[in-house]
N, C-alpha and C positions, 0 to 999 in steps of 0.2 A: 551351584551357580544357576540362579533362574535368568528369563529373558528380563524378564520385568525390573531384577536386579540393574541390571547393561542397560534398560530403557532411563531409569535413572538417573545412571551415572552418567548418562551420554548429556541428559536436560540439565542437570547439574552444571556441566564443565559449560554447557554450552551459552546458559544463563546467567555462569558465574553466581550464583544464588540458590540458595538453599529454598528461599522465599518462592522465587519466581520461578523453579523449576517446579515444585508444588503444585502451584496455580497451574501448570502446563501438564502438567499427569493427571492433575484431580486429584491427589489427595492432599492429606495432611503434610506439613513442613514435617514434624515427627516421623509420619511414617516413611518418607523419602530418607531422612536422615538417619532410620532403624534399617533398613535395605543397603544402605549404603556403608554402612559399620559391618554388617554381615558379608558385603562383597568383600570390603578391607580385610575382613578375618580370614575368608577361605583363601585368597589372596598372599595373604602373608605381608601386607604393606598397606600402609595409608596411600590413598588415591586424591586429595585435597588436603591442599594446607589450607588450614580453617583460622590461622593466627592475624590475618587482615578481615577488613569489612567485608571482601567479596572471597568467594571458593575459588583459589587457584591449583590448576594442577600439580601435583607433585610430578618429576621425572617420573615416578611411576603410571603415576594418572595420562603422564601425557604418552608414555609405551603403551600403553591398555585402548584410549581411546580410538585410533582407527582401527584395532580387530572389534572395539567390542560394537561398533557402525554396522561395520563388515557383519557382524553377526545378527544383527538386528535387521538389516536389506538383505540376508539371506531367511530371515525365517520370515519377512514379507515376501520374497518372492517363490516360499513354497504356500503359504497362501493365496497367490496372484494365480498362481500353476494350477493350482487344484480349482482356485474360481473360474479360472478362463474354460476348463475341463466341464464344470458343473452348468456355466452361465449363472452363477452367484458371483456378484462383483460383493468385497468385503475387504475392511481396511478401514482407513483414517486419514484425512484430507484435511490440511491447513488453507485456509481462502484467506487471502489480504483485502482489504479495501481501505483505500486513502481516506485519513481523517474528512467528516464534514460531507461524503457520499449522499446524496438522495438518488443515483441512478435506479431505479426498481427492476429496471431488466437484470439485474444481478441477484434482486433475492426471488425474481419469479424462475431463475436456472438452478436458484438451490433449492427454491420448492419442491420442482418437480423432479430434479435429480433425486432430492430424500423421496418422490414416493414411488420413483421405479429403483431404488437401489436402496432400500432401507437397512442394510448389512453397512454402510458405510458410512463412520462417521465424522461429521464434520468440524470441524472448529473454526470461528471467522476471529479476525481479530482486524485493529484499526493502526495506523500507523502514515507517517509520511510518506511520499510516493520511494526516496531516497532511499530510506529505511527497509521499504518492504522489497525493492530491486533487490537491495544485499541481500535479504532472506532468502528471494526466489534461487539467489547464486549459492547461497551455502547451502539448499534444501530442505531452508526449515518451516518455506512456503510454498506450497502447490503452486497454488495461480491466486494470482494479485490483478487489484484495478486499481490503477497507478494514472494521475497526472503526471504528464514528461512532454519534454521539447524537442525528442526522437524520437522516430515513427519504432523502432526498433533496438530497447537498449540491447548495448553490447555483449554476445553472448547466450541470448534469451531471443525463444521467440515470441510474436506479439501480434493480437489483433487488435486492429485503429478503430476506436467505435464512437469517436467524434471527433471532429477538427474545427477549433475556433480562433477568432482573431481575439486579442487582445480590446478591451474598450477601458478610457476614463468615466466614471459615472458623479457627477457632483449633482449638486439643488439646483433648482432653479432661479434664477438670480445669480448666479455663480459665469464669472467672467467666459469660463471656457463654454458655457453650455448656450453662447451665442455665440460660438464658432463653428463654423460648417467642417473644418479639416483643424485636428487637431496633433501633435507632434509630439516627442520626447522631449523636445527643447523647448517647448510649448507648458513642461510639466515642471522644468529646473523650478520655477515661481513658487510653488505650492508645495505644501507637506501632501505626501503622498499614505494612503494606507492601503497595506495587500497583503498577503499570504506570506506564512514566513518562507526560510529558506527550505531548500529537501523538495517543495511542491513545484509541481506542472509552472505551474502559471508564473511564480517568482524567477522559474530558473530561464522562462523565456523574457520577462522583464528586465533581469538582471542583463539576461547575455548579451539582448537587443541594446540598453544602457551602454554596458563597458564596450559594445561595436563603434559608438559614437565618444567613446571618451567620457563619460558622461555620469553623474551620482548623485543620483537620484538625493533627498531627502526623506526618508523611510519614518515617517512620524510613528505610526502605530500598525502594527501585524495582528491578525486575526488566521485561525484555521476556517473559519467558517465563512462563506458568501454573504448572507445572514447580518453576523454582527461588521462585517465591514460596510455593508451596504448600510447599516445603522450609523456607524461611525462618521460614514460621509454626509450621512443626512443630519445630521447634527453641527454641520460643519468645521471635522476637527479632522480634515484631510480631503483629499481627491481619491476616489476611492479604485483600483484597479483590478478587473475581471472578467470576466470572460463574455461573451456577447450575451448567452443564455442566464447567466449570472443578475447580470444588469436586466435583465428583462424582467426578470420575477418581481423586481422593485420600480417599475416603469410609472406610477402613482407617484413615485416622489424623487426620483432623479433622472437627469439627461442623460444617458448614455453618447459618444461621441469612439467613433475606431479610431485606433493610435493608426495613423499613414503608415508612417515607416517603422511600424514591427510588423515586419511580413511573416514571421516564422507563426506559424499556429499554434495554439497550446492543444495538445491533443490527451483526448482521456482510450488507455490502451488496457486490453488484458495482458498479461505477461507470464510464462511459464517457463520452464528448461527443457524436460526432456517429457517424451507421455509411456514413459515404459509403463507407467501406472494403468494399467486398466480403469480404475476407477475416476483419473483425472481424463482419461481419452474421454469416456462419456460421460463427464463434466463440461469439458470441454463443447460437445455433442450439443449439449444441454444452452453452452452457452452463447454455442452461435444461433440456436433459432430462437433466443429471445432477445437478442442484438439484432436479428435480421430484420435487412432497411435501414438502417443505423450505420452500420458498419465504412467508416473513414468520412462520412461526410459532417457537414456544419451540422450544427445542432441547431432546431428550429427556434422560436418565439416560445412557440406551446410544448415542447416536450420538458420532460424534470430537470433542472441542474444541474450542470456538472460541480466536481469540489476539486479543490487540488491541483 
């Protein structure tokens, strides 16, 4: 039984797919699925029922799976041991960032993370703010940049590294964009288009919404600030986002702040725990390229938030 066997099996159950546990190891479907016949054999038992669309565990598969965890965060933490010993940080880091991201302070901390810790490798992947919270809690992501409506989801700790209001952004010529104060009840009128659900910005729209009794008309969703800001200009909705959001398209729409959505939509790092040596000095990494930034408004001139 090797580790790389149990690494596997573990991306396997965990992804329900043969396919996308592959893509997550780096190899071939084949060769995961030749590793994984070879566990079943010394084993004595199949570990996936393979007779549906997705890999589910068998009672055996599902007995095996927390020692064979257990076994894989024991032979990381005899490499962690020996690194902390050497000053060699080594290992493998999952980074989240929410769909539609242009923050650059985030790949200027992975920059220079990779060239004082080249032993340690990275993986980023993309995903809804929703989505990657779950990850961060099952651990199958170090640290995430997460749109959210909580300075601190539940469980996890978090640095605030921008807080914005809410804005409607329509054309010019557009009824609201000759209103000095503009409202929720102000919005019932208009198709509205925003970010779907899972992100920052929706789940503060929605909440602030269902506070006043209130629903909304959701014409069209986009992940991107981008094509919503298009969408509005085009005039097939009122388009809703974040101060900094609307700013970037300030040539061809009025931004206006919604009054009564006081909650801010905040863009936060999020992680669990830092037994990792190598996420503590990620971490490290990513407070001095945050720094100045850290819980306040986002300016006019600094990059986009998404999410």
């Amino acid at each position: 039984m090797e580790l790389r066997q149990l690494e596997y099996f573990v991306a396997v159950a965990e992804e329900q797919s043969f396919t996308r546990a592959a893509e997550r190891v780096h190899i071939s479907q084949s060769g995961v699925s030749a590793q994984i016949r070879q566990l079943e054999r010394e084993l004595g038992a199949e570990l996936f029922d393979r007779s549906a669309r997705t890999a589910t565990l068998t009672a055996a598969g599902k007995a095996a799976l927390e020692h064979a965890r257990a076994a894989l965060a024991a032979a990381g933490a005899v490499v962690q041991a020996v690194g902390e010993v050497t000053d060699l940080i080594r290992g493998r880091l999952t980074v989240g960032m929410v769909i539609g991201c242009t923050v650059t302070p985030l790949f200027e901390a992975l920059a220079t993370f990779r060239r004082a810790h080249p032993g340690v490798e990275i993986s980023l992947l993309e995903d809804n703010s929703d989505r990657l919270v779950e990850g961060v809690r099952a651990g199958t992501v170090d640290l995430a940049l997460i749109g959210t409506a909580a300075p601190t989801p539940h469980g996890l700790d978090a640095l605030t590294i921008i807080s914005e209001r809410l804005v409607v952004a329509v054309p010019d010529g557009h009824p609201l964009a000759g209103q000095q104060r503009v409202t929720l009840h102000d919005l019932a009128a208009h198709s509205i288009v925003c970010m779907p659900p899972g992100t920052g910005l929706r789940t503060v729209f929605d909440r602030a919404c269902a506070a006043q009794s209130l629903q909304p008309a959701i014409a069209l969703q986009a992940s991107s600030a981008d094509a919503i800001a298009d969408l509005a200009a085009r005039g097939l909705g009122v388009a809703i986002l974040s101060d900094s959001m609307a700013a970037n398209h300030c040539d061809r729409l009025t931004a206006r702040t919604i009054d009564d959505v006081e909650t801010s939509a905040l863009l936060a790092l999020i992680w669990k725990s830092t037994h990792s040596p190598a996420l503590r000095e990620l971490l490290v990494h990513g407070r001095q390229a945050f720094a100045g930034t850290e819980g306040r408004s986002r300016s006019r001139d600094s990059p986009s938030t998404q999410g």
